[in-house]
MARTORFI-184052 format. One record per residue: residue in three letters; x negated, z negated, y negated of N, C-alpha, C in turn. Coordinates in steps of 0.2 Angstrom, whole numbers, plus 5000, padded with zeros to 4 digits. Last residue first. Layout:
% residues N
ALAXZYXZYXZY
...
***
This chain:
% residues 208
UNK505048855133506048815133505848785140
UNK503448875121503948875129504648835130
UNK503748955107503748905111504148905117
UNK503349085095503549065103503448975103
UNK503349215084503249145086503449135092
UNK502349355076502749335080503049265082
UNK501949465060502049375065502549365071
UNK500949605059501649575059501649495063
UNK499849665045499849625049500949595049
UNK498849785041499349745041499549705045
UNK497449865031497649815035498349815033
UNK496249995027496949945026497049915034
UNK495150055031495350075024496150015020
UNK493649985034494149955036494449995028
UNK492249985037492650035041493150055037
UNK491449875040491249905034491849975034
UNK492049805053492249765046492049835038
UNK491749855064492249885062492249865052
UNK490749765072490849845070491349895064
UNK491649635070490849635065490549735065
UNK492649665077492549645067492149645066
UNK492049675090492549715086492549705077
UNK491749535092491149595092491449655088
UNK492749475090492049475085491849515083
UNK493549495101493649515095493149515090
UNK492349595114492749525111492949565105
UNK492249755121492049725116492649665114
UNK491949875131492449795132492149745127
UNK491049955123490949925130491349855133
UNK491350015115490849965114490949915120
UNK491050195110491150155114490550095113
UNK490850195090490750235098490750175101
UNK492650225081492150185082491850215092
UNK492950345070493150345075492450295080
UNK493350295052492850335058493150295064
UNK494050225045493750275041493250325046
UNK495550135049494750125049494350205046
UNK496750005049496650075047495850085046
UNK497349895060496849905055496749985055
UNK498549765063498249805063497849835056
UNK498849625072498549635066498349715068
UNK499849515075499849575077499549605073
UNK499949345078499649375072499549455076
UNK501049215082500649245085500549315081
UNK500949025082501049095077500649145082
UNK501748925091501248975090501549005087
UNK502748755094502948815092502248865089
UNK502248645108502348655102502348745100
UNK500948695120501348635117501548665109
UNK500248795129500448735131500948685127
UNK501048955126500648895124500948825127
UNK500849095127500749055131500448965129
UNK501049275124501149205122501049155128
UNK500349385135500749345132500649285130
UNK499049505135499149465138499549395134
UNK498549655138499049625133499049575140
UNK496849715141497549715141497849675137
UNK495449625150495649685148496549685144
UNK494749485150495149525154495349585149
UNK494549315146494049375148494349445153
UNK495649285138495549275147495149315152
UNK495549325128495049265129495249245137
UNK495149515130495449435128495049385130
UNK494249655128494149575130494749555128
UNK494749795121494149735121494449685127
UNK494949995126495149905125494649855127
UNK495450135116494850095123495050035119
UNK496150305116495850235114495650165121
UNK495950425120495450405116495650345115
UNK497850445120497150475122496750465116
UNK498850295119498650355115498050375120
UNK498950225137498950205130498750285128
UNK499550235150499850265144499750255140
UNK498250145157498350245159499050255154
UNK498650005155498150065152498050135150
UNK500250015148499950025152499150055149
UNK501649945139501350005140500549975144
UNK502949885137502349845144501849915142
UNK503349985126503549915129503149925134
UNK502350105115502950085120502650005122
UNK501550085101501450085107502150065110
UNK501450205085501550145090501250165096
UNK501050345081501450315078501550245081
UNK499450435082500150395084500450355082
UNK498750475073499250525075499650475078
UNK497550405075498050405068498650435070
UNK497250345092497250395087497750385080
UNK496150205094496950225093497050275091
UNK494950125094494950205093495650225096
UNK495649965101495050015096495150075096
UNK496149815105496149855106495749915101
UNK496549655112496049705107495949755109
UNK497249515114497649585115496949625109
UNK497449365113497849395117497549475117
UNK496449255109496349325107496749345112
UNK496649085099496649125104496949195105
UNK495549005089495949055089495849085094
UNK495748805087495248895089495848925089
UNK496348695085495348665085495048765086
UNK497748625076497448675080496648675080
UNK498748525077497948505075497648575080
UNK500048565077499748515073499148495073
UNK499948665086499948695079499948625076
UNK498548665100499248635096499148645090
UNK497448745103497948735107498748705106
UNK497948895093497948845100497448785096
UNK498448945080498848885083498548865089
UNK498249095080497549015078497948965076
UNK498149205091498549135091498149105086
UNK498149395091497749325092498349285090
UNK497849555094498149485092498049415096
UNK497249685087497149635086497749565086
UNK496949875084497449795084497049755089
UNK496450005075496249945077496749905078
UNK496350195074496750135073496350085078
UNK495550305063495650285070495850225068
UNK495450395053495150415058495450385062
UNK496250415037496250385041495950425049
UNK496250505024495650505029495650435034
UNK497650395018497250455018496650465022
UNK498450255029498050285021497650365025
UNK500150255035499450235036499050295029
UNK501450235035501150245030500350225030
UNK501850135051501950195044501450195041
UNK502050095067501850085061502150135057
UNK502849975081502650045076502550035071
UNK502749925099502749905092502649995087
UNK503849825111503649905107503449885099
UNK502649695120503149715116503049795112
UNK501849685137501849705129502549725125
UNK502449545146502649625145502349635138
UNK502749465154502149455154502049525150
UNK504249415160503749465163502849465159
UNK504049215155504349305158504049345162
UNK503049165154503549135155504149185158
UNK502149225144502049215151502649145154
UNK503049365136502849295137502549275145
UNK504149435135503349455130503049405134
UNK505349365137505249435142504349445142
UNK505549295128505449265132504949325137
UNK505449375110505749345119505449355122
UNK504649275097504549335101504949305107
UNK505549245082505449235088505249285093
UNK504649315067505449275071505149265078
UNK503949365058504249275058504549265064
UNK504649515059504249465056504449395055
UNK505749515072505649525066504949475064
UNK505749595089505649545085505449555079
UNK505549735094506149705098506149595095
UNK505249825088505749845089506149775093
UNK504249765074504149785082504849785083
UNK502849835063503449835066503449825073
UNK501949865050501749855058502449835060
UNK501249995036501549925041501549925046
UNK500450015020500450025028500849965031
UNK501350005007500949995010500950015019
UNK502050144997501950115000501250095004
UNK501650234985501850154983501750144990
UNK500650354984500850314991501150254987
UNK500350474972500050424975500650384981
UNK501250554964500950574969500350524972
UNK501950474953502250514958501850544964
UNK500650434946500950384951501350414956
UNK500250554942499950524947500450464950
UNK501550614932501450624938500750594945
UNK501350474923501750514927501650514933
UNK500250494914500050454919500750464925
UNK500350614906499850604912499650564918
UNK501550534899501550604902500950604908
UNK500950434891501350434897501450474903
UNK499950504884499650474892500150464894
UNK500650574874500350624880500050574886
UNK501350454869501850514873501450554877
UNK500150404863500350374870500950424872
UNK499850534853499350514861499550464864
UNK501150494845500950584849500450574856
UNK500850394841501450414843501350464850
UNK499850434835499650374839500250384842
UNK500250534825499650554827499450504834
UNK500950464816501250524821500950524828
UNK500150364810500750344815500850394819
UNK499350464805499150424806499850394813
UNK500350504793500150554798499750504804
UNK500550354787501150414791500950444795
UNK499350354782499650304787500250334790
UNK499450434773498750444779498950394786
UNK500150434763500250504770499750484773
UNK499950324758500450304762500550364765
UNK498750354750498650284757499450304760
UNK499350434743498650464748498950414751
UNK500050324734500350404737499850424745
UNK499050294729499450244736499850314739
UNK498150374721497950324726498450294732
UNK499350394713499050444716498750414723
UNK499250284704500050304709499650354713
UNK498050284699498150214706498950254707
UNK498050374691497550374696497950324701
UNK499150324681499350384686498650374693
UNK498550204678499150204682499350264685
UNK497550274671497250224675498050204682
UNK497750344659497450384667497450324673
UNK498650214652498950284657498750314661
UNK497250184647497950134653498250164657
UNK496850284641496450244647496950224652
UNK498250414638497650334635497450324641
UNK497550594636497950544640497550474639
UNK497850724625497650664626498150624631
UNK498350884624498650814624498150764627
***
């Protein structure tokens, strides 16, 4: 049997779309199938990574809020308790830091004043108690300068108007060597290449 032109020509082309529409079928499958396996994959890494971030806490003032009187030099003059979490993986040693960059006056402040530096914290510790002392800080950690060229926790104190005061701490990647009562500077500019995470909690004050 003889097939006309016309005829071979409309079976060829039904043929042709036939083909096109299993290539795009298997095609969809096929794209279906590879983001169902990178869901899959990506999955469990999220499950096994940290959502949370590192934090700073203190037992006896929330972020933002008012630090008491007690903390202050208007008080006792007393380190507040503070604690952390979820510090990062190959964490070596802890860094804090607090400072005021509200002096002298938070309406036209001209510097930042360094209450409190401290360095080689152990990771294993979780915080620092209330008034804590040199002789009970973690073993291995060592203390900077304040800006009352002095050693230790040294309270809020501000001449005028309401101070932000910055509790900053730092997750480091090695265990920094003795820097010999080091400013906070001097501290950031050893420390800065180190640095696995940071947090930071706020305190505020004015004198009553």
């Amino acid at each position: 049997m003889k097939i006309k032109p016309k005829a071979f020509l409309l079976l060829l082309s039904l043929t042709l779309f036939c083909y096109s529409i299993a290539n795009k079928a298997q095609d969809s499958k096929q794209q279906i199938k590879k983001t169902e396996n990178q869901t899959l994959n990506q999955s469990p890494s999220k499950e096994r990574g940290n959502p949370m971030s590192m934090t700073i806490k203190s037992l006896v003032f929330k972020h933002n809020g008012e630090i008491p009187k007690q903390f202050t030099c208007q008080g006792q003059d007393i380190s507040p308790a503070l604690t952390w979490s979820n510090l990062p993986e190959n964490t070596k040693s802890l860094a804090l830091i607090v400072d005021d960059p509200d002096a002298p006056d938070p309406a036209a402040p001209k510097m930042t004043w360094v209450h409190w530096v401290l360095y080689n914290i152990p990771p294993d510790a979780s915080g620092l108690p209330e008034a804590v002392s040199a002789a009970n800080l973690p073993a291995g950690t060592k203390q900077g300068l304040n800006d009352w060229k002095k050693t230790g926790y040294g309270g809020p104190c501000p001449p005028i108007g309401r101070h932000r005061y910055f509790f900053k701490l730092y997750a480091l990647d090695t265990v920094l060597p003795d820097l010999n009562q080091p400013t906070k500077s001097e501290l950031e500019n050893t420390m800065q290449a180190h640095i696995l995470d940071q947090t930071e909690l706020i305190g505020t004050y004015q004198k009553h």
